[in-house]
PDB file of N, CA, C and O in Angstrom:
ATOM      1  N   UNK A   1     -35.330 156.041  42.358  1.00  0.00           N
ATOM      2  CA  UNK A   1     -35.357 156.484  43.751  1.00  0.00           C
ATOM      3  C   UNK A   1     -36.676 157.207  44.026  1.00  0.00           C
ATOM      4  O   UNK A   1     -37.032 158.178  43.359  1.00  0.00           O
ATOM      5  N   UNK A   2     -37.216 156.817  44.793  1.00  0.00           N
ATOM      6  CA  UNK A   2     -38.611 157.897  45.173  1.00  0.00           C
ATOM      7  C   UNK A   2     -38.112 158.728  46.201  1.00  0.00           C
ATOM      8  O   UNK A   2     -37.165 158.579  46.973  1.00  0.00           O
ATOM      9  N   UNK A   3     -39.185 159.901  46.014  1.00  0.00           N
ATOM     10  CA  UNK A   3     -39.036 161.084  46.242  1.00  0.00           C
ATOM     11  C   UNK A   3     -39.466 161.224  47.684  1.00  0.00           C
ATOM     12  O   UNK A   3     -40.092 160.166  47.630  1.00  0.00           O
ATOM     13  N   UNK A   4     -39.650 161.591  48.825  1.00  0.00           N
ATOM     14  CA  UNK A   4     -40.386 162.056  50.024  1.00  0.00           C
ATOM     15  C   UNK A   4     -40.505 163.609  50.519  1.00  0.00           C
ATOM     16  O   UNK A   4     -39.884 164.625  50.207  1.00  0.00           O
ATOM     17  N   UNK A   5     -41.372 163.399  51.253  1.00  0.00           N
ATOM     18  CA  UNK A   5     -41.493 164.940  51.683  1.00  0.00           C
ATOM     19  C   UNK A   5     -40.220 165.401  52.361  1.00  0.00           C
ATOM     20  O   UNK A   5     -39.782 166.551  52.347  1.00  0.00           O
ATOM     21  N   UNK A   6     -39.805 164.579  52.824  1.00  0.00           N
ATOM     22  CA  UNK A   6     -38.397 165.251  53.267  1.00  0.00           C
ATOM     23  C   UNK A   6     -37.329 165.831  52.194  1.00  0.00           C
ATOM     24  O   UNK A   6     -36.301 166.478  52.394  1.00  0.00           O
ATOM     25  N   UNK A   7     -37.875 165.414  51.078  1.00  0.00           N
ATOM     26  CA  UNK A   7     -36.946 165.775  50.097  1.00  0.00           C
ATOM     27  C   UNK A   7     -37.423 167.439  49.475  1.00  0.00           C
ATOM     28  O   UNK A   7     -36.930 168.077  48.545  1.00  0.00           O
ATOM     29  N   UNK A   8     -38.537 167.787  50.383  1.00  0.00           N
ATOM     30  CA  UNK A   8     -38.777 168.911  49.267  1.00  0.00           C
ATOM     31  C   UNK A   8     -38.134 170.247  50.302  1.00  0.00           C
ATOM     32  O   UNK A   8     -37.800 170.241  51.487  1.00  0.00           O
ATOM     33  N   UNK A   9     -38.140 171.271  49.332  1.00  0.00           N
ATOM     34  CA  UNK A   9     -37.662 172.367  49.615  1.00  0.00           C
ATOM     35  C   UNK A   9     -39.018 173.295  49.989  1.00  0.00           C
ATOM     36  O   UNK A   9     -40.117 173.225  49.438  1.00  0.00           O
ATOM     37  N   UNK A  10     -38.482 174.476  51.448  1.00  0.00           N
ATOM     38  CA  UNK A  10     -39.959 175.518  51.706  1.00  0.00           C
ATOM     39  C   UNK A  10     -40.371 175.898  50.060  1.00  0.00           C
ATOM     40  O   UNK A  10     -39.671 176.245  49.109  1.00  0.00           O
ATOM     41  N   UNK A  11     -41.536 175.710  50.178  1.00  0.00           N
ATOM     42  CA  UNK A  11     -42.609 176.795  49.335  1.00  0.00           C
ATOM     43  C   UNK A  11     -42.698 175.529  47.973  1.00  0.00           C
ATOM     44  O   UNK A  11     -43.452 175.836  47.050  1.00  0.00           O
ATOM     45  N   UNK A  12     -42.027 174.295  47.869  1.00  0.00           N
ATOM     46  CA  UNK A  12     -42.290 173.558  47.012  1.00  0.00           C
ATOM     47  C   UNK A  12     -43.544 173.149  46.823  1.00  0.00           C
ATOM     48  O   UNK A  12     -44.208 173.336  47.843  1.00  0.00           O
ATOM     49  N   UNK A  13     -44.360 172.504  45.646  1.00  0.00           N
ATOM     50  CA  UNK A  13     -45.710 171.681  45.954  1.00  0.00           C
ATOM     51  C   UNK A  13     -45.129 170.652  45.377  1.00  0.00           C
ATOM     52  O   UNK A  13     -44.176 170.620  44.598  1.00  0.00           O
ATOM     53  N   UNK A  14     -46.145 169.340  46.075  1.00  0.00           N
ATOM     54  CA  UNK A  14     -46.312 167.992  45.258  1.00  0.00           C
ATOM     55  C   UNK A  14     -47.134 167.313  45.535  1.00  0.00           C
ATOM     56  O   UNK A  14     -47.596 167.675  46.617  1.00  0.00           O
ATOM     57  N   UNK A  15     -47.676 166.377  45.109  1.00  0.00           N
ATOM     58  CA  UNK A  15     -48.883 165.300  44.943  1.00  0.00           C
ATOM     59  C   UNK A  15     -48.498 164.156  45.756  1.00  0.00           C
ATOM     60  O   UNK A  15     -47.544 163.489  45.357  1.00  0.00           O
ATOM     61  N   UNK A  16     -49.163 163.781  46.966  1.00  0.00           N
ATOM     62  CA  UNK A  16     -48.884 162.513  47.347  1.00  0.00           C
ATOM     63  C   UNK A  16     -49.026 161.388  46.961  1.00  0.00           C
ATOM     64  O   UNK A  16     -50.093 161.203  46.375  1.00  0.00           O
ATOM     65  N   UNK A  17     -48.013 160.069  47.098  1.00  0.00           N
ATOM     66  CA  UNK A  17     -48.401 158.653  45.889  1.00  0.00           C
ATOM     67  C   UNK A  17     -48.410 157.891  46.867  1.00  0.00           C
ATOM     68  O   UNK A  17     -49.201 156.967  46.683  1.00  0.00           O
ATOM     69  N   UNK A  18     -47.879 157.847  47.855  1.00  0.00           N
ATOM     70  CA  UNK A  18     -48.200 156.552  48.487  1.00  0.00           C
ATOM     71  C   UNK A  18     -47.035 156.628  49.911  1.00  0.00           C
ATOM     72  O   UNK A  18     -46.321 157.616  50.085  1.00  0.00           O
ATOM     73  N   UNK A  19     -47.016 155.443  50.815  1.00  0.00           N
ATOM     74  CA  UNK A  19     -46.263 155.437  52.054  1.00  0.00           C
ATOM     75  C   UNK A  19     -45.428 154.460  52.200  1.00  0.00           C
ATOM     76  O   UNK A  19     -45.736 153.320  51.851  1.00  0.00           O
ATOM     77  N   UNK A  20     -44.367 154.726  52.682  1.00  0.00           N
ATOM     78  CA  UNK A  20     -43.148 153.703  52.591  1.00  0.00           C
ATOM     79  C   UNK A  20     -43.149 152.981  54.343  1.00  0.00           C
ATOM     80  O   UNK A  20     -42.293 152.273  54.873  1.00  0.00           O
ATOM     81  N   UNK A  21     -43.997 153.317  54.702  1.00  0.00           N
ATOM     82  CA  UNK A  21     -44.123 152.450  55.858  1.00  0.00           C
ATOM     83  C   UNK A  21     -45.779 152.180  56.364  1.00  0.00           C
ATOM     84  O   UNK A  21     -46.529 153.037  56.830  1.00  0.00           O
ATOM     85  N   UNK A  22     -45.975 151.271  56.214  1.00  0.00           N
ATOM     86  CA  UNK A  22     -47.615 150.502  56.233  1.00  0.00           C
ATOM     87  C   UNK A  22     -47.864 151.243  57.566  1.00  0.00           C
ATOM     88  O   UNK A  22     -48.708 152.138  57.591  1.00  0.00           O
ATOM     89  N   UNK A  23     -47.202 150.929  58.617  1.00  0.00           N
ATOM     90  CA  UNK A  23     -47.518 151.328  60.176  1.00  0.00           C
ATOM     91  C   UNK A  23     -48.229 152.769  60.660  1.00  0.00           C
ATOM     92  O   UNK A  23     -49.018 153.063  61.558  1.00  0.00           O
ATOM     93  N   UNK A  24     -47.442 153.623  59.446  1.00  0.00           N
ATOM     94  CA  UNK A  24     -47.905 155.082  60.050  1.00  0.00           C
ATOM     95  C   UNK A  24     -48.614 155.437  58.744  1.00  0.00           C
ATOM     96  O   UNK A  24     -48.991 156.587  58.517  1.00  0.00           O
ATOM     97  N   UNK A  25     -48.817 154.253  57.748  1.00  0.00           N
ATOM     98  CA  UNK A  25     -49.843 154.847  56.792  1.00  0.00           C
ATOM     99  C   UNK A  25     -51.333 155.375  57.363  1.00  0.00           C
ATOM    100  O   UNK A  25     -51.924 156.293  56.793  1.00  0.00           O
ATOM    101  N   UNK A  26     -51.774 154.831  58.322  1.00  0.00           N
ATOM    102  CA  UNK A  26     -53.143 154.586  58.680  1.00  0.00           C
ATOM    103  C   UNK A  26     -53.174 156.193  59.627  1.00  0.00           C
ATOM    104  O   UNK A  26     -54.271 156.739  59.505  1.00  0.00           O
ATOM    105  N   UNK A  27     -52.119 157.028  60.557  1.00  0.00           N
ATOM    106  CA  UNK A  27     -51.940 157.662  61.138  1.00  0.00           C
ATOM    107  C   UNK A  27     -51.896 158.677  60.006  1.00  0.00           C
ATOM    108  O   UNK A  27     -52.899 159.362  59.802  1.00  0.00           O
ATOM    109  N   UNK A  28     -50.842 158.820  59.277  1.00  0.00           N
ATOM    110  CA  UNK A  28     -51.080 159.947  58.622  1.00  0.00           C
ATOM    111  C   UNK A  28     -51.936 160.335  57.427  1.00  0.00           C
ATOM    112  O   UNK A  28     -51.815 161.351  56.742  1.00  0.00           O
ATOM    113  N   UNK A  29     -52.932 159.230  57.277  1.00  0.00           N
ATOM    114  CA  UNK A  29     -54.005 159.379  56.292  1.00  0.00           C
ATOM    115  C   UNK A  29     -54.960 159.738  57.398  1.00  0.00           C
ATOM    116  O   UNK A  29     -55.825 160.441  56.873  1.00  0.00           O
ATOM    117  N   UNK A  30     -55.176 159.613  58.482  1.00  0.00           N
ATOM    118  CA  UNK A  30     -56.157 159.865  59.129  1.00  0.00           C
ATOM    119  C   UNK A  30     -55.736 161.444  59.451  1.00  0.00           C
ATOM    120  O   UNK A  30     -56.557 162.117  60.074  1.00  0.00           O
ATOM    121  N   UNK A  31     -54.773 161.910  59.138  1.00  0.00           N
ATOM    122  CA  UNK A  31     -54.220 163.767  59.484  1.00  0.00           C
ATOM    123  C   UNK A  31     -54.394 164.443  58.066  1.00  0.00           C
ATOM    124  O   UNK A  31     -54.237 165.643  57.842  1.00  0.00           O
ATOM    125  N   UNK A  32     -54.707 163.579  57.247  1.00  0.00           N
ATOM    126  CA  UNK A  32     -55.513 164.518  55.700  1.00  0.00           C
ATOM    127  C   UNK A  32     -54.509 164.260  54.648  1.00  0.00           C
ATOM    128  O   UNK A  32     -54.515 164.950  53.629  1.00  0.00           O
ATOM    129  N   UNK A  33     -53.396 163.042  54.874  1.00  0.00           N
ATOM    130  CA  UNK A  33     -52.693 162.946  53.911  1.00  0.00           C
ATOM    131  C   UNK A  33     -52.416 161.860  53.188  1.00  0.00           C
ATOM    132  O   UNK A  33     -51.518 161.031  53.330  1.00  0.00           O
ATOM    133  N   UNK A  34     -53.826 161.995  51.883  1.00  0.00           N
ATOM    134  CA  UNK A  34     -54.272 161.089  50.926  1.00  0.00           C
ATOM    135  C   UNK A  34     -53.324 160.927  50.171  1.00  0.00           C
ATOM    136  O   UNK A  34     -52.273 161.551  50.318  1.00  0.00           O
ATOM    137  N   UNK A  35     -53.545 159.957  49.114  1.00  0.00           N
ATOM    138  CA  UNK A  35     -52.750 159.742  47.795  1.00  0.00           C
ATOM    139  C   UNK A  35     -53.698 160.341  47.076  1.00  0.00           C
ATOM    140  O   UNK A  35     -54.863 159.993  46.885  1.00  0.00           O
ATOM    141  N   UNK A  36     -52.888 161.615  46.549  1.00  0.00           N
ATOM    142  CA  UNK A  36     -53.879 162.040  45.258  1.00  0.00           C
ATOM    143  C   UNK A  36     -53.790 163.558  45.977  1.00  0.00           C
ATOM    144  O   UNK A  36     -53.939 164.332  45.031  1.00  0.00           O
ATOM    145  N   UNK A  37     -53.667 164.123  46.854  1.00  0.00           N
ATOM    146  CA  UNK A  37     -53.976 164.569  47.874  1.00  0.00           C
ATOM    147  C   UNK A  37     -52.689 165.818  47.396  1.00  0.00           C
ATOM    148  O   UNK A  37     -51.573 165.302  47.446  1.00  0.00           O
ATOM    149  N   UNK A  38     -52.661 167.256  46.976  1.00  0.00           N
ATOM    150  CA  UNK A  38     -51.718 168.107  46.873  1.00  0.00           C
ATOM    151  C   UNK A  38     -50.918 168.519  48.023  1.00  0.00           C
ATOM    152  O   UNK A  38     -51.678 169.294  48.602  1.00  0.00           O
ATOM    153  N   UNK A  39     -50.047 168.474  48.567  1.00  0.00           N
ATOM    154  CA  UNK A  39     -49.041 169.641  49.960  1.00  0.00           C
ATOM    155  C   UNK A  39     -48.275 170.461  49.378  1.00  0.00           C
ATOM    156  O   UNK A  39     -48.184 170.562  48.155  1.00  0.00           O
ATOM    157  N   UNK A  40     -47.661 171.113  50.192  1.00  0.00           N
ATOM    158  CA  UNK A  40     -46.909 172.704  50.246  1.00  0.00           C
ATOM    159  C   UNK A  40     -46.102 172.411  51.708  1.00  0.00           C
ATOM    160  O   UNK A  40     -46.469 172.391  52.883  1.00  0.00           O
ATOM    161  N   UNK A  41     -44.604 172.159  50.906  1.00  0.00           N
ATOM    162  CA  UNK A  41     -43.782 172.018  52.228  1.00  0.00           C
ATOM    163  C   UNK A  41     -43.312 173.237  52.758  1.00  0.00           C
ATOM    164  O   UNK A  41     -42.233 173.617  52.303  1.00  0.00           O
ATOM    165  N   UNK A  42     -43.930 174.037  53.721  1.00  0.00           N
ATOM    166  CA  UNK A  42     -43.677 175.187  54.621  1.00  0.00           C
ATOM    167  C   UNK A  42     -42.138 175.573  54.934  1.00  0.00           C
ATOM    168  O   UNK A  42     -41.402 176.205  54.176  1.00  0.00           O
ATOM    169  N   UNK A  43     -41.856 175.139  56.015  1.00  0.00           N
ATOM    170  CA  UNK A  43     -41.011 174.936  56.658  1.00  0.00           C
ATOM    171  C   UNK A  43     -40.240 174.003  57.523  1.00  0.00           C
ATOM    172  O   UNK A  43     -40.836 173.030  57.983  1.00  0.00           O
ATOM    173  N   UNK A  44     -38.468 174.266  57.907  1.00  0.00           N
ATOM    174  CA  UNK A  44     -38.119 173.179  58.546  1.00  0.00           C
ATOM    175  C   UNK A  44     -38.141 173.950  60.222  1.00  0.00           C
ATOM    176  O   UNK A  44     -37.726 175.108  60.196  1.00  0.00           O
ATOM    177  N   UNK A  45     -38.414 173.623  61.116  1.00  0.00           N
ATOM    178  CA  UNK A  45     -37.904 174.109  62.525  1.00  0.00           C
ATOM    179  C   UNK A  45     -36.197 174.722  62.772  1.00  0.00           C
ATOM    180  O   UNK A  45     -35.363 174.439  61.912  1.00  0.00           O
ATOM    181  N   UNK A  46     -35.929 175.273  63.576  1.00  0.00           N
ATOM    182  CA  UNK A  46     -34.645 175.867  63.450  1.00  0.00           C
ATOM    183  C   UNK A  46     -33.499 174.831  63.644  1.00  0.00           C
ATOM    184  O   UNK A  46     -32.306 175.011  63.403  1.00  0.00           O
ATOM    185  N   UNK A  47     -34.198 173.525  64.207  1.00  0.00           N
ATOM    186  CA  UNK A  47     -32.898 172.686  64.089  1.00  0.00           C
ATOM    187  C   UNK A  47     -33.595 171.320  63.152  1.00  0.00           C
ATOM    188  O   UNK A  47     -33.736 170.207  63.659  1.00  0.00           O
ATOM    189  N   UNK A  48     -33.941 171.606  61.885  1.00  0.00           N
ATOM    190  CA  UNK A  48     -34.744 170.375  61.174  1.00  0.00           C
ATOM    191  C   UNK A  48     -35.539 169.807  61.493  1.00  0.00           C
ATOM    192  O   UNK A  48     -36.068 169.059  60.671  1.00  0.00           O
ATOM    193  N   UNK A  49     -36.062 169.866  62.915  1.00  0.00           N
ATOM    194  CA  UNK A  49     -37.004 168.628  62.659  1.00  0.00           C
ATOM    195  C   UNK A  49     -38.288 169.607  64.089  1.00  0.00           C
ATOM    196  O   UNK A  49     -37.572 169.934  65.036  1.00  0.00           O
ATOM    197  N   UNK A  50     -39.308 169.903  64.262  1.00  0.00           N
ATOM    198  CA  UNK A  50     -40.519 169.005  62.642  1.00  0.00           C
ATOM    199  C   UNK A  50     -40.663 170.141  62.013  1.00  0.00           C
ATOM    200  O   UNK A  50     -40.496 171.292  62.417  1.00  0.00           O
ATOM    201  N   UNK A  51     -41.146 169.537  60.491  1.00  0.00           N
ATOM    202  CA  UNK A  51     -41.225 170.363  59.591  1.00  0.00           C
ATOM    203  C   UNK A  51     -42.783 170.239  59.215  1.00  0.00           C
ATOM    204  O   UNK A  51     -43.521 169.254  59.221  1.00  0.00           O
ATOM    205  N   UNK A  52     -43.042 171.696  58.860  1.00  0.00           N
ATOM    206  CA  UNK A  52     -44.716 172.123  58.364  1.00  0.00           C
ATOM    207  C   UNK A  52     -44.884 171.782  57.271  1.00  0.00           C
ATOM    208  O   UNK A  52     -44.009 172.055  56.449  1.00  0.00           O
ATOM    209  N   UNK A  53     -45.888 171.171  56.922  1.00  0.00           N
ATOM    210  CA  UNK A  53     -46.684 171.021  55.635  1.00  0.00           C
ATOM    211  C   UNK A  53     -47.850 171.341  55.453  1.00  0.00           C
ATOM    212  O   UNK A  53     -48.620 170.680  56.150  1.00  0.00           O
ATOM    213  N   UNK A  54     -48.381 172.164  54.737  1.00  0.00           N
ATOM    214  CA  UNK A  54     -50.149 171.989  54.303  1.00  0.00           C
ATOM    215  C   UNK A  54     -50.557 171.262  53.712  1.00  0.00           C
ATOM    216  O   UNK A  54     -49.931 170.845  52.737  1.00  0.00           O
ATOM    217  N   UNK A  55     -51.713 170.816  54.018  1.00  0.00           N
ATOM    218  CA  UNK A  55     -52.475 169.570  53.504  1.00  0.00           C
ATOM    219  C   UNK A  55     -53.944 170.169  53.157  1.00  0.00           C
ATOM    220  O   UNK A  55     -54.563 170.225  54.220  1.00  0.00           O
ATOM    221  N   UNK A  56     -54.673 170.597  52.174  1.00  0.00           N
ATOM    222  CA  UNK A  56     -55.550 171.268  52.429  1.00  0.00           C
ATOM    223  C   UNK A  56     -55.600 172.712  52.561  1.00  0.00           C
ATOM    224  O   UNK A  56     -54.977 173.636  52.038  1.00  0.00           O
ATOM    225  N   UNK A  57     -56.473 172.631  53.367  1.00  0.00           N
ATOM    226  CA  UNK A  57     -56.640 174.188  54.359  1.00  0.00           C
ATOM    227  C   UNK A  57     -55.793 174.034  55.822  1.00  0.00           C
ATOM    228  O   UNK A  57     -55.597 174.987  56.577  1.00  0.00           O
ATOM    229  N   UNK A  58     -55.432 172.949  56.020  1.00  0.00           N
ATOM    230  CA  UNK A  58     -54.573 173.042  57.216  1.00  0.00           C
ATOM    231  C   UNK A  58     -52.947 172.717  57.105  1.00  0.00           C
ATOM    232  O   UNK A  58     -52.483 171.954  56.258  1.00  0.00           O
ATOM    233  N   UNK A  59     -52.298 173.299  57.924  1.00  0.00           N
ATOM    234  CA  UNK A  59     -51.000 173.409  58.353  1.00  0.00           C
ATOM    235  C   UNK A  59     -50.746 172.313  59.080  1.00  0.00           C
ATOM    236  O   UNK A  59     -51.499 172.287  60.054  1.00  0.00           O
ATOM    237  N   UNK A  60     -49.812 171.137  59.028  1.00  0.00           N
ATOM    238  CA  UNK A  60     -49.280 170.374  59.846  1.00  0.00           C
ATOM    239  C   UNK A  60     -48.046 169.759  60.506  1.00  0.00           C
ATOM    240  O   UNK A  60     -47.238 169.124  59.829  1.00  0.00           O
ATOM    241  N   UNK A  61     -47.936 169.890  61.451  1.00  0.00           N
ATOM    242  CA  UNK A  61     -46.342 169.566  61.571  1.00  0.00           C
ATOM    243  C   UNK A  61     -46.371 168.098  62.097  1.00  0.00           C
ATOM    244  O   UNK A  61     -47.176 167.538  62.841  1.00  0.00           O
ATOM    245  N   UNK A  62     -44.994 167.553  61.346  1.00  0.00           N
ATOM    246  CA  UNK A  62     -44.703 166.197  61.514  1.00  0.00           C
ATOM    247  C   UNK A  62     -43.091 166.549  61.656  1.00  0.00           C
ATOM    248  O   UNK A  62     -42.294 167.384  61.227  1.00  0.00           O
ATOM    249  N   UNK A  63     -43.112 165.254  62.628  1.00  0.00           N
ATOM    250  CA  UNK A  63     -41.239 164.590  62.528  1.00  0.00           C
ATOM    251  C   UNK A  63     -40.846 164.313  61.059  1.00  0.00           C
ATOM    252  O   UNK A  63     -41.419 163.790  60.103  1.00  0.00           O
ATOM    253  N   UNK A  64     -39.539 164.919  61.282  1.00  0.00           N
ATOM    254  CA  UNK A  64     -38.667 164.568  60.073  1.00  0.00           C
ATOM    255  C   UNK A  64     -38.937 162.842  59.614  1.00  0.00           C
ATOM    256  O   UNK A  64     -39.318 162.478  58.501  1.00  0.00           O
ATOM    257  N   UNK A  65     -38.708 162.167  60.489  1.00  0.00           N
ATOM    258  CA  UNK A  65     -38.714 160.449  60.497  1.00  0.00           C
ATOM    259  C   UNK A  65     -40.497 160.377  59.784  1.00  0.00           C
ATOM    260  O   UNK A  65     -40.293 160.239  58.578  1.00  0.00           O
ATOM    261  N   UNK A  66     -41.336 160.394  59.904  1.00  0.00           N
ATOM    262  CA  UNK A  66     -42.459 160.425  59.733  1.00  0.00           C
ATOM    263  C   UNK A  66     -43.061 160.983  58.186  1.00  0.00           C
ATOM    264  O   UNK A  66     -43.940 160.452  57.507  1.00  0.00           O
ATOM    265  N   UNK A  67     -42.158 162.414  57.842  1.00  0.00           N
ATOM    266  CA  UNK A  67     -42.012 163.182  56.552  1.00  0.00           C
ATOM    267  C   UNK A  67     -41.337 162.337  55.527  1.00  0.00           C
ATOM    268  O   UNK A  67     -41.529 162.521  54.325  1.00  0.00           O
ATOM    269  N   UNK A  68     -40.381 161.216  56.091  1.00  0.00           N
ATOM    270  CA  UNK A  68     -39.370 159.952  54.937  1.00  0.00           C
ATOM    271  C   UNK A  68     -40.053 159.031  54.766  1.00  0.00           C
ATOM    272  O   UNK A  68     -39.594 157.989  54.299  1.00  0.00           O
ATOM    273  N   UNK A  69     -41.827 159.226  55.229  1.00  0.00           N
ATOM    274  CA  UNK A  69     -41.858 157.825  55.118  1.00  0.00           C
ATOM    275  C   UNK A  69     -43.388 158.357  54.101  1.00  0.00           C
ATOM    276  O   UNK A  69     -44.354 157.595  54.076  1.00  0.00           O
ATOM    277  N   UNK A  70     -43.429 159.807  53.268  1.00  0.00           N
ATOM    278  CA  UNK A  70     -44.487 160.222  52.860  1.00  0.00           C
ATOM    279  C   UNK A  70     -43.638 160.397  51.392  1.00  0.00           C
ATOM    280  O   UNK A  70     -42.681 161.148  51.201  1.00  0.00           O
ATOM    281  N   UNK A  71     -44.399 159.301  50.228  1.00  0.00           N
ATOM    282  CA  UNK A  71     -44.121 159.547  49.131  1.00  0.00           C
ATOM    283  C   UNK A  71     -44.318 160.311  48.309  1.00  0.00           C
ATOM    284  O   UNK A  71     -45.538 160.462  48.367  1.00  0.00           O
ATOM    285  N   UNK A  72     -43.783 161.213  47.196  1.00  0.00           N
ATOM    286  CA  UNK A  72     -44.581 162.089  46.315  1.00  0.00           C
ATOM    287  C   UNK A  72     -44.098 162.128  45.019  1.00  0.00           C
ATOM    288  O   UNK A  72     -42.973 161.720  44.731  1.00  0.00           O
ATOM    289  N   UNK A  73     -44.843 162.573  44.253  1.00  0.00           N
ATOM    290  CA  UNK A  73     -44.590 162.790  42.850  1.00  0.00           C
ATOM    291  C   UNK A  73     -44.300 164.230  42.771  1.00  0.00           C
ATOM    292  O   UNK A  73     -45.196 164.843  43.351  1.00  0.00           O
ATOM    293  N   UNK A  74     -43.349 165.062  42.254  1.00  0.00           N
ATOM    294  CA  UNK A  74     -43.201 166.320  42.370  1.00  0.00           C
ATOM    295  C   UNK A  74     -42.885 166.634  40.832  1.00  0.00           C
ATOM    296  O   UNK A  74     -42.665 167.790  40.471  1.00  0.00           O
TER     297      UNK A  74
END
C-alpha cells in the first residue's frame, strides 16, 4: 500500500516519491513538491480539509483530495 500525505500525522516528516495522479503532478511540482524533496505535515483545518504542509522554507496549503494524490516514503 503506498503511503500519502494524507496519511501523515501534524509534526510528522517524509520524503516525497512520486504522484498518483499524472494531472496534478505538473501543478504540484510547480508549488515546490519534488520527488526527493523533504515535508512536514503541519496541520489539518478545523474541519479536515485543507491541510498545511512545508515544503522547504514555505508553508502550503492544499485540499485533502490533492494531499491523496502526493506519495511518500516515511
Amino acid at each position: 500500500m503506498n503511503r500519502t500525505v494524507a496519511d501523515l500525522h501534524p509534526g510528522e516528516t517524509a520524503v516525497i516519491a512520486g504522484f498518483s495522479d499524472p494531472n496534478l503532478a505538473n501543478k504540484l511540482m510547480e508549488m515546490g513538491f519534488l520527488p526527493g524533496n523533504a515535508i512536514r505535515f503541519n496541520f489539518k483545518a478545523p474541519f479536515g480539509d485543507p491541510v498545511c504542509i512545508s515544503v522547504g522554507n514555505y508553508d502550503i496549503a492544499v485540499r485533502l483530495s490533492e494531499a491523496r494524490t502526493i506519495l511518500v516514503l516515511a
